[in-house]
ZAPAKOL-765051 format. One record per residue (C-alpha): residue in one letter; x, y, z negated. Coordinates in pm, whole numbers, plus 32768, in hexadecimal, padded with zeros to 4 digits. Layout:
BEGIN
+--------+------+------+------+
! residu !    X !    Y !    Z !
+--------+------+------+------+
!      A !    X !    Y !    Z !
...
+--------+------+------+------+
//
This chain:
BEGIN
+--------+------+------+------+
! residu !    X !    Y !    Z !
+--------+------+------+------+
!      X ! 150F ! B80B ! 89F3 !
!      X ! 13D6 ! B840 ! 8ABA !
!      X ! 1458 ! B7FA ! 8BFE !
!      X ! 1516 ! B67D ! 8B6C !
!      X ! 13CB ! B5D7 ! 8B36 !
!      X ! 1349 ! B5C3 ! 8CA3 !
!      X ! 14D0 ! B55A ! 8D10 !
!      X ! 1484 ! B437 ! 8BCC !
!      X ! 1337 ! B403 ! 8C55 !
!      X ! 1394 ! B39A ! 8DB2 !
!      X ! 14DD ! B2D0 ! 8D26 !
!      X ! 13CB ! B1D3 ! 8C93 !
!      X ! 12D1 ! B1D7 ! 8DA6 !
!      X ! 13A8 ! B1AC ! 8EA4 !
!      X ! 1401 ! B02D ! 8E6B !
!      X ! 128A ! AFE7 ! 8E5E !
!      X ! 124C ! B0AB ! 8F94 !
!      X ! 1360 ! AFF0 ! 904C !
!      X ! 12C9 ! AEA5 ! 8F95 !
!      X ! 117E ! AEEF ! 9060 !
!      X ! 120C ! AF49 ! 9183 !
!      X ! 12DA ! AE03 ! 919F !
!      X ! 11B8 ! AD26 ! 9134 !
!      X ! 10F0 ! ADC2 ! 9279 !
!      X ! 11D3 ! AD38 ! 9363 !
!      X ! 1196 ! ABE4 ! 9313 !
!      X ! 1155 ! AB20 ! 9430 !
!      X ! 1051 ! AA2E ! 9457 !
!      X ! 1065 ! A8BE ! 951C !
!      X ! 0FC6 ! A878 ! 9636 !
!      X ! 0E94 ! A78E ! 9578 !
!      X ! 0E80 ! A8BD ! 9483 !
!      X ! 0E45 ! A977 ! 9594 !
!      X ! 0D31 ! A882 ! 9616 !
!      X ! 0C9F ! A867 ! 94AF !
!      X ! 0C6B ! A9D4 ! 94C1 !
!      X ! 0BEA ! AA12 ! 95EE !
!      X ! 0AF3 ! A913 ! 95C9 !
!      X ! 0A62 ! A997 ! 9476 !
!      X ! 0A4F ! AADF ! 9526 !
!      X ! 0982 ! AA49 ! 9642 !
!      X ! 0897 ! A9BB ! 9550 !
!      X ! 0861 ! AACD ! 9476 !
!      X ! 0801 ! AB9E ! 95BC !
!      X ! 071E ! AA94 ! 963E !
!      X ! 0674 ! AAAB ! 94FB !
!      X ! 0652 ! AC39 ! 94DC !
!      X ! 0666 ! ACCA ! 962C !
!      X ! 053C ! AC83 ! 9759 !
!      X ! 054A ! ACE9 ! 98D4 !
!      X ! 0522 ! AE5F ! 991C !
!      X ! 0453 ! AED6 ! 9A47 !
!      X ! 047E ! B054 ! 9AE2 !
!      X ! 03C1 ! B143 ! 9B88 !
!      X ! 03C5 ! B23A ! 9CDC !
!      X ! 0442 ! B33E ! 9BC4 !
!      X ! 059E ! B295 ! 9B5E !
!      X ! 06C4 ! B2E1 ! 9BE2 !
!      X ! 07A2 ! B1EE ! 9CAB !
!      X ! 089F ! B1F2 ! 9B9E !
!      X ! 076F ! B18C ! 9AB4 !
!      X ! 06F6 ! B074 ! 9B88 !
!      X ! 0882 ! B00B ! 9BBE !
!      X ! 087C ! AFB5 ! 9A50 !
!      X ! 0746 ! AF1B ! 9A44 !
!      X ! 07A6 ! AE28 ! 9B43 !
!      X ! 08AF ! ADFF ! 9A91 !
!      X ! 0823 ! ADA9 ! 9965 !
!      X ! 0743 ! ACC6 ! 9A09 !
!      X ! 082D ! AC0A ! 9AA1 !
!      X ! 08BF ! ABC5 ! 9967 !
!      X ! 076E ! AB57 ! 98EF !
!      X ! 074D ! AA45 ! 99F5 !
!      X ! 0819 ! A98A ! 991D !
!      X ! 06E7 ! A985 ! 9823 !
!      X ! 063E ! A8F8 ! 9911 !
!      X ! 0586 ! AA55 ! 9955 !
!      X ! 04E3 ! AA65 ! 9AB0 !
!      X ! 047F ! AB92 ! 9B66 !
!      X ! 0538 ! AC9D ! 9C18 !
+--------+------+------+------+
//
């Protein structure tokens, strides 16, 4: 009897599971897409400011801080 439950268990869950699953492939239009990407612009304008780096960081650290300054420019940021 033990060993039915689990085999009951995942006969109920696995409808909801595949529910999930299907619901995150939904696809999104193109001005979804745009409406999204622009309240995720904003919301990093708002939080994040420009980093600077030093003779100490790596070039893979000041990669990414060039690249997250570059991103920033669209803020309106200035600097490096």
């Amino acid at each position: 009897m033990r060993f039915n439950k689990p085999i009951v268990c995942a006969k109920r869950l696995a409808p909801i599971l595949i529910a999930i699953l299907i619901a995150g492939c939904q696809t999104t239009d193109i001005a979804g897409l745009k409406r999204m990407a622009t309240a995720n612009t904003l919301a990093f304008c708002d939080a994040a400011h420009p980093l600077y780096w030093s003779r100490k960081d790596t070039l893979e650290t000041i990669k990414q801080i060039k690249m997250h300054n570059a991103v920033g420019k669209i803020c309106g940021w200035s600097g490096k």
